[in-house]
PDB file of N, H, CA, C and O in Angstrom:
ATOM      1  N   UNK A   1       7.617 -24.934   8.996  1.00  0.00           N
ATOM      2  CA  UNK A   1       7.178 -23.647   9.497  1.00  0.00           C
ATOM      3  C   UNK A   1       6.989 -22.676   8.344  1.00  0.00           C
ATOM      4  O   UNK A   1       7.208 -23.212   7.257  1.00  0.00           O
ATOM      5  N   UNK A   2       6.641 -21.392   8.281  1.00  0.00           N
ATOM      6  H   UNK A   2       6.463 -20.957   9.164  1.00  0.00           H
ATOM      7  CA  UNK A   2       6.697 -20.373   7.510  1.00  0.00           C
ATOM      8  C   UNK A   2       7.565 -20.042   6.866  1.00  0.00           C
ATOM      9  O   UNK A   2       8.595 -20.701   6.728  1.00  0.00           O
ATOM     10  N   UNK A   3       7.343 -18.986   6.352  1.00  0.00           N
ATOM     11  H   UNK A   3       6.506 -18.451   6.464  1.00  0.00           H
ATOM     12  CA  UNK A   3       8.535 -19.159   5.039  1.00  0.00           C
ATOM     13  C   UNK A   3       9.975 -17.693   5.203  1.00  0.00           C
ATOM     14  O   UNK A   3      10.495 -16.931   4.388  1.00  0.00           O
ATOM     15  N   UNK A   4      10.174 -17.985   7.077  1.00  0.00           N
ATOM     16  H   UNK A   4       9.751 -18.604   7.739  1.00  0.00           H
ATOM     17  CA  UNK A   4      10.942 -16.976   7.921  1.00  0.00           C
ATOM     18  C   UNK A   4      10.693 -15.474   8.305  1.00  0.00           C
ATOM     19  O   UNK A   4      11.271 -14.682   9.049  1.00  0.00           O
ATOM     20  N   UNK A   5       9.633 -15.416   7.519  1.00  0.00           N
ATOM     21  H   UNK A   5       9.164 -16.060   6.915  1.00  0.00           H
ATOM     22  CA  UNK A   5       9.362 -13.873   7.859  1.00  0.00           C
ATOM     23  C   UNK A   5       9.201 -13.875   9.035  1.00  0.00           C
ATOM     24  O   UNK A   5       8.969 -14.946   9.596  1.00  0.00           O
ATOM     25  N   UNK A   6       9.300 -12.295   9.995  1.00  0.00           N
ATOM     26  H   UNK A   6       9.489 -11.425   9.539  1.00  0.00           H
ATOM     27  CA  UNK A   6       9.126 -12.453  11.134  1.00  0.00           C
ATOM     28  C   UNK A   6       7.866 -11.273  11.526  1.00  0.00           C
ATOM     29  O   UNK A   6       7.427 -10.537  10.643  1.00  0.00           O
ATOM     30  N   UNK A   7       7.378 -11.208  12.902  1.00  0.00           N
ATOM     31  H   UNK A   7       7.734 -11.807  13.620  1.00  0.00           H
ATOM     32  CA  UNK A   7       6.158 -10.455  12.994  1.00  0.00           C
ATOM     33  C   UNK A   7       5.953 -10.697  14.744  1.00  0.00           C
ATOM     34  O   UNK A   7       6.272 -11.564  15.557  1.00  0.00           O
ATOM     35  N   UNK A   8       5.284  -9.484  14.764  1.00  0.00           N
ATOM     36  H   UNK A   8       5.025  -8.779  14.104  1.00  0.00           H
ATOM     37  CA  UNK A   8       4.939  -9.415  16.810  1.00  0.00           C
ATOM     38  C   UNK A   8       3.304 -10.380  16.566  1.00  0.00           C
ATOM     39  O   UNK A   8       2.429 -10.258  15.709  1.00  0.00           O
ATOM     40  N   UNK A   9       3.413 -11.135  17.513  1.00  0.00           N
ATOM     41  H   UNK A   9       4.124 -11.234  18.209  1.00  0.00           H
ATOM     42  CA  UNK A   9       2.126 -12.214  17.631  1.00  0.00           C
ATOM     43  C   UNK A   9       1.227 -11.675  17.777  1.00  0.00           C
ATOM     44  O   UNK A   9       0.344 -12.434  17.378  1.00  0.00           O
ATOM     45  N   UNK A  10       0.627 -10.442  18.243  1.00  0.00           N
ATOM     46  H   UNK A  10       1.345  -9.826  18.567  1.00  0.00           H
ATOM     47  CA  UNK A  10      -0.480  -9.736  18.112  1.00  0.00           C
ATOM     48  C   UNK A  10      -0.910  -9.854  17.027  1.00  0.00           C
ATOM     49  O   UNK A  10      -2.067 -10.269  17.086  1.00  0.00           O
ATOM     50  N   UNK A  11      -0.359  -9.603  15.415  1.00  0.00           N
ATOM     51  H   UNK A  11       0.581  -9.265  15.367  1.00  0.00           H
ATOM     52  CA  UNK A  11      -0.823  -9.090  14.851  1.00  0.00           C
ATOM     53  C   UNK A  11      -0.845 -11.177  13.777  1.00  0.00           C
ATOM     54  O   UNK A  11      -1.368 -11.650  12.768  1.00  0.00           O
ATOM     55  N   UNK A  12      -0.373 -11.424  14.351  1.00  0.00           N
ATOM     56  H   UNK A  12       0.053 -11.040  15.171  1.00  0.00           H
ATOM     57  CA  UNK A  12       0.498 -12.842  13.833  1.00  0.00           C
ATOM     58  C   UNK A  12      -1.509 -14.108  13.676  1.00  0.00           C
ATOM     59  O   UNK A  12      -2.055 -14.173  14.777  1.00  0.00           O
ATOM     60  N   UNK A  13      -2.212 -14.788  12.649  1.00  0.00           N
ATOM     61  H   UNK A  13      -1.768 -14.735  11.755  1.00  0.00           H
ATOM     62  CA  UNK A  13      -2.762 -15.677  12.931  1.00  0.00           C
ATOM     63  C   UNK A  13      -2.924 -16.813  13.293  1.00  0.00           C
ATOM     64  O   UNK A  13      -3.701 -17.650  12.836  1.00  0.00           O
ATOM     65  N   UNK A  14      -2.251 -16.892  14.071  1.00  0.00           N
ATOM     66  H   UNK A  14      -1.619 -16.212  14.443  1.00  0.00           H
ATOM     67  CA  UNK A  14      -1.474 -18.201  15.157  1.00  0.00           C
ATOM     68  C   UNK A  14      -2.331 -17.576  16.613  1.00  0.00           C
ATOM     69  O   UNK A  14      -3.293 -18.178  17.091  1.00  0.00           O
ATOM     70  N   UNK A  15      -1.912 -16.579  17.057  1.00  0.00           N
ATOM     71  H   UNK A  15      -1.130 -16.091  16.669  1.00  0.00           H
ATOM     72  CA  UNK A  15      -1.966 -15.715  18.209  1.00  0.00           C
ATOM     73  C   UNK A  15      -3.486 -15.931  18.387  1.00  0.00           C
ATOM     74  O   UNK A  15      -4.314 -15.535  17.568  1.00  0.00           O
ATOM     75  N   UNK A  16      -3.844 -16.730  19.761  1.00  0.00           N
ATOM     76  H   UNK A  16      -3.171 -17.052  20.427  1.00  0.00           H
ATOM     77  CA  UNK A  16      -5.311 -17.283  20.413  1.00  0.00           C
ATOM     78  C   UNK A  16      -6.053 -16.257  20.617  1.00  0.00           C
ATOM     79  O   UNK A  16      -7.133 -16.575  21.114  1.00  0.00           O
ATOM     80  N   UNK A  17      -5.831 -14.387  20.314  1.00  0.00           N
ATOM     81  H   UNK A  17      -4.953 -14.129  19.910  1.00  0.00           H
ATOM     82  CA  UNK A  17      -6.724 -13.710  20.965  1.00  0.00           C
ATOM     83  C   UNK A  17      -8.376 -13.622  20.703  1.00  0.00           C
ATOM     84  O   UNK A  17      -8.870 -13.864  19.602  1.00  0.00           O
ATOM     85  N   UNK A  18      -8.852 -13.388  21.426  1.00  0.00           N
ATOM     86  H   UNK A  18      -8.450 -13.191  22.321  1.00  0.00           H
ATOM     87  CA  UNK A  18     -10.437 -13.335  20.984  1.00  0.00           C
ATOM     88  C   UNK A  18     -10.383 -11.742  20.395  1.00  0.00           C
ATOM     89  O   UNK A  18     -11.235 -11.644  19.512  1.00  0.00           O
ATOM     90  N   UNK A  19      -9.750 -10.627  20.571  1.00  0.00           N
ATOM     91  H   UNK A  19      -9.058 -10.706  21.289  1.00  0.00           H
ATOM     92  CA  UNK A  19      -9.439  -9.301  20.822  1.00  0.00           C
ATOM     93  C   UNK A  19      -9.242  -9.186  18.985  1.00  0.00           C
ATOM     94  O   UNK A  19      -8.430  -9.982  18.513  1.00  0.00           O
ATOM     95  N   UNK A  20      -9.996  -8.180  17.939  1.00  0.00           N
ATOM     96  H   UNK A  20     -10.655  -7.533  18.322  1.00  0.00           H
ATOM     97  CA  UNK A  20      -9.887  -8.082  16.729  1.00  0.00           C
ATOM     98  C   UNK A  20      -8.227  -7.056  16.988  1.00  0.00           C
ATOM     99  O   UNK A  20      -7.413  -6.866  16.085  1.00  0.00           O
ATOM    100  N   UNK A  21      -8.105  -6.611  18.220  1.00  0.00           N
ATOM    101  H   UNK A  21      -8.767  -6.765  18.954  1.00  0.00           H
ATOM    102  CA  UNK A  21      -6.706  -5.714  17.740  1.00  0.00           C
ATOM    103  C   UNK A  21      -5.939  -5.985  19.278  1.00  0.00           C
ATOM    104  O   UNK A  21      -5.626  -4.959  19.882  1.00  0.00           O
ATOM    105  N   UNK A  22      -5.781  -6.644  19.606  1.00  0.00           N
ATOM    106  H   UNK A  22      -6.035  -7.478  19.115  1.00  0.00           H
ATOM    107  CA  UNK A  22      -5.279  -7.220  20.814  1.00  0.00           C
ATOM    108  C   UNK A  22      -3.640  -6.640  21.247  1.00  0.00           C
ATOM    109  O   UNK A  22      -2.634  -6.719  20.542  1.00  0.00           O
ATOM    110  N   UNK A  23      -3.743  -6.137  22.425  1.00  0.00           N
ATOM    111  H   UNK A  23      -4.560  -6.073  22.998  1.00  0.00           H
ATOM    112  CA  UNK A  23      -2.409  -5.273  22.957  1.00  0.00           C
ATOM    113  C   UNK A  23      -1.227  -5.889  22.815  1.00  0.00           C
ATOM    114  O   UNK A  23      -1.173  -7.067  22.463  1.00  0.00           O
ATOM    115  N   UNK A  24      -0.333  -5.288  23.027  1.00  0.00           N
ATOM    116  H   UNK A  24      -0.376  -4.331  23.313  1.00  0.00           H
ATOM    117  CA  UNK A  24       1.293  -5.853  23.517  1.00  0.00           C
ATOM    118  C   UNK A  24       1.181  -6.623  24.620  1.00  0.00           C
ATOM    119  O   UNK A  24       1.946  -7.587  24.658  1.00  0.00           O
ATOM    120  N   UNK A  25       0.461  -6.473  25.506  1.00  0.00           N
ATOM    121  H   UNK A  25      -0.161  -5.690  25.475  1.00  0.00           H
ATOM    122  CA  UNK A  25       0.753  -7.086  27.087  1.00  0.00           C
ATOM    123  C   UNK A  25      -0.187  -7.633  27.137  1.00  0.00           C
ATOM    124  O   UNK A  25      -0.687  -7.507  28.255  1.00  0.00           O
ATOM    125  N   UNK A  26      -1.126  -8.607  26.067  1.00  0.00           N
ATOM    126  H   UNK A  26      -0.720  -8.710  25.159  1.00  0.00           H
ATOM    127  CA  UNK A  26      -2.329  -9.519  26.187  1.00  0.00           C
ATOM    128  C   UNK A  26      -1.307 -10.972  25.806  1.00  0.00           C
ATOM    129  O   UNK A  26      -0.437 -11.048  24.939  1.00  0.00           O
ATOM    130  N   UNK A  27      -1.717 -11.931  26.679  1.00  0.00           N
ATOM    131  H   UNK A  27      -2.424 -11.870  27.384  1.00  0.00           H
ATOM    132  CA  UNK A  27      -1.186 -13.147  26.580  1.00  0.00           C
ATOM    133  C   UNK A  27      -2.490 -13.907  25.952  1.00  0.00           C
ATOM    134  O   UNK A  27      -3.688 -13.637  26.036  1.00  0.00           O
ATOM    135  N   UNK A  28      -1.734 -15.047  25.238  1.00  0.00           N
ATOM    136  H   UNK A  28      -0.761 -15.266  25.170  1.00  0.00           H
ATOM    137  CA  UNK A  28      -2.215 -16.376  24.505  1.00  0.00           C
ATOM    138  C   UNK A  28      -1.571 -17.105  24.505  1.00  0.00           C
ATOM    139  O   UNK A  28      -0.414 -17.199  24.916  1.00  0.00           O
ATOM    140  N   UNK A  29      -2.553 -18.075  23.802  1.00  0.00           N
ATOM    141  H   UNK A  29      -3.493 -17.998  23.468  1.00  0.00           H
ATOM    142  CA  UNK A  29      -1.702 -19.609  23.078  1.00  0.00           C
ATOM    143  C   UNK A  29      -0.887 -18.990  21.945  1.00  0.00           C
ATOM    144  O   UNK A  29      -0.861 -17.807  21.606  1.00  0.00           O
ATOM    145  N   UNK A  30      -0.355 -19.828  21.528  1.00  0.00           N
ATOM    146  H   UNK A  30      -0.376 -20.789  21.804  1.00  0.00           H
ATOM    147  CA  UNK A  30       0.319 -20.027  20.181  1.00  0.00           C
ATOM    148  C   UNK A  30      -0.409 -21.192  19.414  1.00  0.00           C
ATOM    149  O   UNK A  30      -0.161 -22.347  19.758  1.00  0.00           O
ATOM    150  N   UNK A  31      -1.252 -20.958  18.440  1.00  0.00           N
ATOM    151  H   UNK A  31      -1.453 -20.020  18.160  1.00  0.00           H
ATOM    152  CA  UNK A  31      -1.494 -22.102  17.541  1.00  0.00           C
ATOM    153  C   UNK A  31      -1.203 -22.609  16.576  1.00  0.00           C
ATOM    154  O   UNK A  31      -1.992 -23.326  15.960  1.00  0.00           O
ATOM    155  N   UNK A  32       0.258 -22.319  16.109  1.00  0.00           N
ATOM    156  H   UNK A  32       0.899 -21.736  16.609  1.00  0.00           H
ATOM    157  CA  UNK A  32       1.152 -22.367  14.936  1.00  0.00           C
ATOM    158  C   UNK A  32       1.491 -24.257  15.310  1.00  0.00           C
ATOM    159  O   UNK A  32       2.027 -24.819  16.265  1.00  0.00           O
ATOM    160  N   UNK A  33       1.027 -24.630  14.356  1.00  0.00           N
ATOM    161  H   UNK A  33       0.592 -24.173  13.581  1.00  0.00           H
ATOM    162  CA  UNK A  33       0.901 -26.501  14.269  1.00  0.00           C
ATOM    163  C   UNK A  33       2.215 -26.535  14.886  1.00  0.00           C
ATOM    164  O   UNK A  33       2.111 -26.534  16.113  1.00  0.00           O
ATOM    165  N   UNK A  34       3.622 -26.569  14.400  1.00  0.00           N
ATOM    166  H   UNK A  34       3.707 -26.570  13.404  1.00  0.00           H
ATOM    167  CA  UNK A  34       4.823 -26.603  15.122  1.00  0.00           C
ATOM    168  C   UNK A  34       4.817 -26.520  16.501  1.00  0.00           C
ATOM    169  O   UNK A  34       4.797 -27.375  17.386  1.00  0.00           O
ATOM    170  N   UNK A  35       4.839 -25.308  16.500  1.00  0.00           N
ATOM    171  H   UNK A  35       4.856 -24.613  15.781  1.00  0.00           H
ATOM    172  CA  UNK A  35       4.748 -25.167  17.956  1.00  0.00           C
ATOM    173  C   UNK A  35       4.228 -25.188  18.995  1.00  0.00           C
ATOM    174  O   UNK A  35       4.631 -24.840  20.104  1.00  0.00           O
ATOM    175  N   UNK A  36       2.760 -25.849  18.463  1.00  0.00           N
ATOM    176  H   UNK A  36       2.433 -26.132  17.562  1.00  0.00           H
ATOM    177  CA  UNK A  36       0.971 -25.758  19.594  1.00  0.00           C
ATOM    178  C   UNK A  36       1.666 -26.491  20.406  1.00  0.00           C
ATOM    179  O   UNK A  36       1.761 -26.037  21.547  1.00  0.00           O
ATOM    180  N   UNK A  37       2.447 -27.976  20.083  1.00  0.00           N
ATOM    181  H   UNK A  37       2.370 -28.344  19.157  1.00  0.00           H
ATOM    182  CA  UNK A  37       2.771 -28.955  21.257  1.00  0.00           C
ATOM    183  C   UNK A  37       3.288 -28.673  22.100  1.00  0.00           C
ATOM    184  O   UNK A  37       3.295 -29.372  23.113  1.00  0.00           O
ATOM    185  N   UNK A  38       4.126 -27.161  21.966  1.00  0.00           N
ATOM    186  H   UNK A  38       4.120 -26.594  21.143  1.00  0.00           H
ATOM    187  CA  UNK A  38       5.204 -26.418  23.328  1.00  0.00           C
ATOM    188  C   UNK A  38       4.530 -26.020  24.730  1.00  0.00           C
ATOM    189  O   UNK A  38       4.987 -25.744  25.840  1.00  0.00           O
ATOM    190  N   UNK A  39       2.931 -26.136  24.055  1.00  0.00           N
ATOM    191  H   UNK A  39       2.560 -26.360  23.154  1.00  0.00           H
ATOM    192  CA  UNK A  39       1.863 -25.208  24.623  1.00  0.00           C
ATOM    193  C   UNK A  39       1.913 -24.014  25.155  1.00  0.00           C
ATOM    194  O   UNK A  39       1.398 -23.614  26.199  1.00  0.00           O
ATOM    195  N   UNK A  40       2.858 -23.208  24.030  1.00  0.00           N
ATOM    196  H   UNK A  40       3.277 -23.533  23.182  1.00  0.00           H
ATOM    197  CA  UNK A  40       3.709 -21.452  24.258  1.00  0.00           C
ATOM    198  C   UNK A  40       2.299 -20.805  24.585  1.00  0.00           C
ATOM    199  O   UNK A  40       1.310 -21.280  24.026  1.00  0.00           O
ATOM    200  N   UNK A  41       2.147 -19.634  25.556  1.00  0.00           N
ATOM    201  H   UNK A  41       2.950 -19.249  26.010  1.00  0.00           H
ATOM    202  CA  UNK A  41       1.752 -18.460  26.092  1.00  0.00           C
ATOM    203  C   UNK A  41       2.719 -17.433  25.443  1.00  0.00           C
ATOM    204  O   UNK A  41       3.935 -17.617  25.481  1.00  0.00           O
ATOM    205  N   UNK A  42       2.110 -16.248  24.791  1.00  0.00           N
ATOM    206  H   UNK A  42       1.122 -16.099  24.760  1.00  0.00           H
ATOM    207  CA  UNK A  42       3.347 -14.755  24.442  1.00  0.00           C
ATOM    208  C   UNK A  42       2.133 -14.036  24.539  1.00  0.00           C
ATOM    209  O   UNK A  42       0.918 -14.192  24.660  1.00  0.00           O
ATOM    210  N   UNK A  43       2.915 -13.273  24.444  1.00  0.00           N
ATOM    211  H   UNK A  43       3.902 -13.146  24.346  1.00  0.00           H
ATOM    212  CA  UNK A  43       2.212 -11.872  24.683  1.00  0.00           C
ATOM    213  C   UNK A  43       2.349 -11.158  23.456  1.00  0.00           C
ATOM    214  O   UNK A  43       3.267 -11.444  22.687  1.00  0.00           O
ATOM    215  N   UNK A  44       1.377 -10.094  23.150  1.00  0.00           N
ATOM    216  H   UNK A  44       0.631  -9.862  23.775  1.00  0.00           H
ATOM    217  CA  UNK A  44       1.281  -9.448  21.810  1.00  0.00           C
ATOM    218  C   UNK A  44       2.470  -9.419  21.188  1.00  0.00           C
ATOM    219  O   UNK A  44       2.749 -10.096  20.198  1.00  0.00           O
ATOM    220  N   UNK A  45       3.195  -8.645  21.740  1.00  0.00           N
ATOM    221  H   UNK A  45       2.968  -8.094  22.544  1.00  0.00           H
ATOM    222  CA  UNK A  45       4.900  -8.120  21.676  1.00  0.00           C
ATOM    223  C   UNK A  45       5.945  -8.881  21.262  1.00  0.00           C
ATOM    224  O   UNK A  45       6.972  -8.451  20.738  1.00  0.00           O
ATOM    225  N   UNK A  46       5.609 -10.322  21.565  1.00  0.00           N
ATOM    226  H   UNK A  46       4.775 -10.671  21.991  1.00  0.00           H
ATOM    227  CA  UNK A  46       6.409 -11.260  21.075  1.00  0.00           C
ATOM    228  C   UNK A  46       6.423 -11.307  19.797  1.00  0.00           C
ATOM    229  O   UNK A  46       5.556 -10.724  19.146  1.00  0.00           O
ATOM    230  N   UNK A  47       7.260 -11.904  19.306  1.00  0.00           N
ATOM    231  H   UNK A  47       7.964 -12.378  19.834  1.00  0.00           H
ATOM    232  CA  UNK A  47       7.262 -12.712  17.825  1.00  0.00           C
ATOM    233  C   UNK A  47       8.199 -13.751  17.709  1.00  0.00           C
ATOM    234  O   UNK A  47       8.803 -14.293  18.634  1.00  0.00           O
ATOM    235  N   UNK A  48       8.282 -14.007  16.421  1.00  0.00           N
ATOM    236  H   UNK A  48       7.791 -13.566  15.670  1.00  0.00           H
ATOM    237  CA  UNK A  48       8.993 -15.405  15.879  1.00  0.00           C
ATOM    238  C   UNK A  48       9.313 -15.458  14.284  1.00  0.00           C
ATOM    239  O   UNK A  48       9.009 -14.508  13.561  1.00  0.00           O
ATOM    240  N   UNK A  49       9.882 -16.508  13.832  1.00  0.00           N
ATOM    241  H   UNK A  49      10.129 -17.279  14.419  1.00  0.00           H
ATOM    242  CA  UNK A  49       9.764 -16.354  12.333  1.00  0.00           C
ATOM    243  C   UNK A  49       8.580 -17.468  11.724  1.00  0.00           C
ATOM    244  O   UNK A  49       8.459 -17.635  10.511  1.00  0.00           O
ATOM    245  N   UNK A  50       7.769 -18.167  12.682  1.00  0.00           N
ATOM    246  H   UNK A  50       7.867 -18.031  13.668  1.00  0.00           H
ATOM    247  CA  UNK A  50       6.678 -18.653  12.275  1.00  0.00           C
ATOM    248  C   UNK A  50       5.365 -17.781  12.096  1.00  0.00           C
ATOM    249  O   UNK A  50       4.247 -18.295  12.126  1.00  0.00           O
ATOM    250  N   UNK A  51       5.525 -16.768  11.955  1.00  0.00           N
ATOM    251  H   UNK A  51       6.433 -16.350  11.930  1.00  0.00           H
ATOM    252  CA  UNK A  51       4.579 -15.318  11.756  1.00  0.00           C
ATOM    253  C   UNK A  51       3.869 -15.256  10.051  1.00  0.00           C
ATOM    254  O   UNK A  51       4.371 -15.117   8.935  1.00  0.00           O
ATOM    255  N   UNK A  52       2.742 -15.403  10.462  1.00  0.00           N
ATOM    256  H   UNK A  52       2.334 -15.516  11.368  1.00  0.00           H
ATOM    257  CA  UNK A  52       1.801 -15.564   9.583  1.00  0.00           C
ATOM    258  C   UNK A  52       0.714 -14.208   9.569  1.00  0.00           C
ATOM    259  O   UNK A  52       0.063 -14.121  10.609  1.00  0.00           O
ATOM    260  N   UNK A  53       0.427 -13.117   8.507  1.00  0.00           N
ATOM    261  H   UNK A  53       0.956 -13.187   7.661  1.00  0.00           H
ATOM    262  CA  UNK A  53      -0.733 -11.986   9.058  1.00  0.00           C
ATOM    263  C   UNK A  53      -1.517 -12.302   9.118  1.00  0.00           C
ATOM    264  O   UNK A  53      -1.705 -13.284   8.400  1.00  0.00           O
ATOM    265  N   UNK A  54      -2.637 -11.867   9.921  1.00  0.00           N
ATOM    266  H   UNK A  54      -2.484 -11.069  10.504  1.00  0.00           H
ATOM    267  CA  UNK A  54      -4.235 -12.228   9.915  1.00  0.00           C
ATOM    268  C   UNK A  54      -4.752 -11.610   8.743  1.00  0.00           C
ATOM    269  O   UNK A  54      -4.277 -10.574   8.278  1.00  0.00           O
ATOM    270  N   UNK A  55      -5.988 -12.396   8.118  1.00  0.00           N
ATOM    271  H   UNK A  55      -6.375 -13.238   8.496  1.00  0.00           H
ATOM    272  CA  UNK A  55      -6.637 -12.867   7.145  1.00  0.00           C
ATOM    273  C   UNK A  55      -6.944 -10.792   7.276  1.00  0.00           C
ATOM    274  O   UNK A  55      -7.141 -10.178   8.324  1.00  0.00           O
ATOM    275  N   UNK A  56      -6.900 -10.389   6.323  1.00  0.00           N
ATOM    276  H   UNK A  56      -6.740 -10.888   5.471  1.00  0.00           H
ATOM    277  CA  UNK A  56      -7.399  -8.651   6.246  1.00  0.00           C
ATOM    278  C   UNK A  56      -6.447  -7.932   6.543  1.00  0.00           C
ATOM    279  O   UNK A  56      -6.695  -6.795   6.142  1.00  0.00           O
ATOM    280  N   UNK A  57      -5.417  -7.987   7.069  1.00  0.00           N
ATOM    281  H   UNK A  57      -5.216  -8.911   7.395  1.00  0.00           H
ATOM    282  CA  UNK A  57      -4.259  -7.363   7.862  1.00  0.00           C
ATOM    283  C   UNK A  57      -3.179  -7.110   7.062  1.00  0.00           C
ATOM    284  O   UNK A  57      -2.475  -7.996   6.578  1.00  0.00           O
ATOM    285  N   UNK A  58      -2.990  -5.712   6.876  1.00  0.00           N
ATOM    286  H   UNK A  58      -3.562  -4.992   7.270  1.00  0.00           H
ATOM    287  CA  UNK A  58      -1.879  -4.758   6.381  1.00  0.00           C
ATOM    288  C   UNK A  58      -0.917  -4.608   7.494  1.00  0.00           C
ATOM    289  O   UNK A  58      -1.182  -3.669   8.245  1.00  0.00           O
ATOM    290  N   UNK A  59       0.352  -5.445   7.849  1.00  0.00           N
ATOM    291  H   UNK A  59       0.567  -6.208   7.240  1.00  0.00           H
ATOM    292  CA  UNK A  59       0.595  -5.246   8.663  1.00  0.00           C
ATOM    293  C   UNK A  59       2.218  -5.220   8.321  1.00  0.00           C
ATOM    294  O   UNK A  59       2.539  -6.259   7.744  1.00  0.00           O
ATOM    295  N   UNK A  60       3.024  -4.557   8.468  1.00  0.00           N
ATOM    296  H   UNK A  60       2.763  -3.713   8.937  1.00  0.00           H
ATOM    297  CA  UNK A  60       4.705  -3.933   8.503  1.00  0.00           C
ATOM    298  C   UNK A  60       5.514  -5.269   9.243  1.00  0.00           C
ATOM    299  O   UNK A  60       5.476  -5.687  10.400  1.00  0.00           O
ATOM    300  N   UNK A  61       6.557  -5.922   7.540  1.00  0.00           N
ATOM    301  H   UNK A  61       6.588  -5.583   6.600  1.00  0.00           H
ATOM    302  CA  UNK A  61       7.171  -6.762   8.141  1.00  0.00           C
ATOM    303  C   UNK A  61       8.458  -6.150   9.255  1.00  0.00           C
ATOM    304  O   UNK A  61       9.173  -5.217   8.890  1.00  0.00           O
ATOM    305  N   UNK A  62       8.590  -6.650  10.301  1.00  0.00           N
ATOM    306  H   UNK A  62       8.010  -7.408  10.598  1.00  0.00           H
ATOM    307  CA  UNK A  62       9.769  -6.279  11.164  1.00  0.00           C
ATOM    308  C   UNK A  62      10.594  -7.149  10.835  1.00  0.00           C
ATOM    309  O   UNK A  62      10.320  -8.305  10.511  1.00  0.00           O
ATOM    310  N   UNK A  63      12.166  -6.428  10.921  1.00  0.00           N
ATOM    311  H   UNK A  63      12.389  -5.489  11.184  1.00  0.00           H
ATOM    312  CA  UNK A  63      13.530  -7.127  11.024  1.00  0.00           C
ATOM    313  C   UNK A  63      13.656  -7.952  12.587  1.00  0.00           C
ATOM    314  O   UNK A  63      13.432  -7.417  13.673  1.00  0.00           O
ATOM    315  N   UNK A  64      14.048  -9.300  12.380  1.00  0.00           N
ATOM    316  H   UNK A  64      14.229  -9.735  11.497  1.00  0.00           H
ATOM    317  CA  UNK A  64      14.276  -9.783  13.702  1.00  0.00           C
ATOM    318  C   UNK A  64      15.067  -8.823  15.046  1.00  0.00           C
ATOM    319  O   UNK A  64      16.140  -8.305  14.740  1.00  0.00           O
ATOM    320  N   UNK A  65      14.685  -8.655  16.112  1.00  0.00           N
ATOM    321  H   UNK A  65      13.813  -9.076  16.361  1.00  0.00           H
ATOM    322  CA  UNK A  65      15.662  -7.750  16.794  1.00  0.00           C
ATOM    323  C   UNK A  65      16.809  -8.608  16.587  1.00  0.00           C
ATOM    324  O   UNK A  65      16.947  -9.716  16.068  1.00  0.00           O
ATOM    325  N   UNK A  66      17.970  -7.387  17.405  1.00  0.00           N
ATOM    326  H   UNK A  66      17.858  -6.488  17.826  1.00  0.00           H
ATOM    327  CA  UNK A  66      19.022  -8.135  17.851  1.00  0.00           C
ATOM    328  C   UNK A  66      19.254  -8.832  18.736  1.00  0.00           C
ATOM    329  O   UNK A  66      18.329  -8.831  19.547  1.00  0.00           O
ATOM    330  N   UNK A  67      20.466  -9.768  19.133  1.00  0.00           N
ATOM    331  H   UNK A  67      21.218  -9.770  18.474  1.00  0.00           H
ATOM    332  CA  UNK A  67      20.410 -10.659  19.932  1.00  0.00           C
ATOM    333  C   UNK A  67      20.657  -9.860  21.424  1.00  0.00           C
ATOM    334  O   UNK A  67      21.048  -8.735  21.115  1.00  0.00           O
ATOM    335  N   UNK A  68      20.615  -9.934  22.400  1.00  0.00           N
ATOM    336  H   UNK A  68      20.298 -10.849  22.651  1.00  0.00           H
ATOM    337  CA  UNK A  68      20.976  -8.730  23.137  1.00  0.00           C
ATOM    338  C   UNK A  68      21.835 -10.097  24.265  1.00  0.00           C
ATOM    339  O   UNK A  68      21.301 -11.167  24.555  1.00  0.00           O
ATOM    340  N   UNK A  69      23.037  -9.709  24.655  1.00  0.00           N
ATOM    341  H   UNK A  69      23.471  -8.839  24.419  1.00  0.00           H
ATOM    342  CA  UNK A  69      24.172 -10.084  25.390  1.00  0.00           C
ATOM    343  C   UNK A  69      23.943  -9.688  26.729  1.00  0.00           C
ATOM    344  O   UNK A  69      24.796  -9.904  27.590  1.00  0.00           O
TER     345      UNK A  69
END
């Protein structure tokens, strides 16, 4: 996988959107080789540490949230 950074899939080039700036609440695939076989759906908002930026994209690494109990 990547090299742990983490990132919301919107902004992530894995993330199936056709959308050049695609919302929080737009669902896709996931096309991150690892994980295509899960055949994951997320939504912009999501993320992971397989987070990769899109090709042009200035985009603000985020700290993983916390775990929430």
């Amino acid at each position: 996988m990547a090299d742990a950074s983490w990132g919301n899939c919107k902004n992530c080039r894995f993330f199936a959107g056709n959308s050049d700036e695609p919302s929080d609440e737009e669902t896709q695939s996931c096309n991150q080789s690892e994980l295509k076989k899960f055949a994951l759906v997320v939504s912009g908002d999501s993320g992971c540490n397989a987070y990769e930026a899109r090709t042009g994209e200035t985009v603000p690494v985020y700290e993983e949230p916390a775990p929430m109990h």
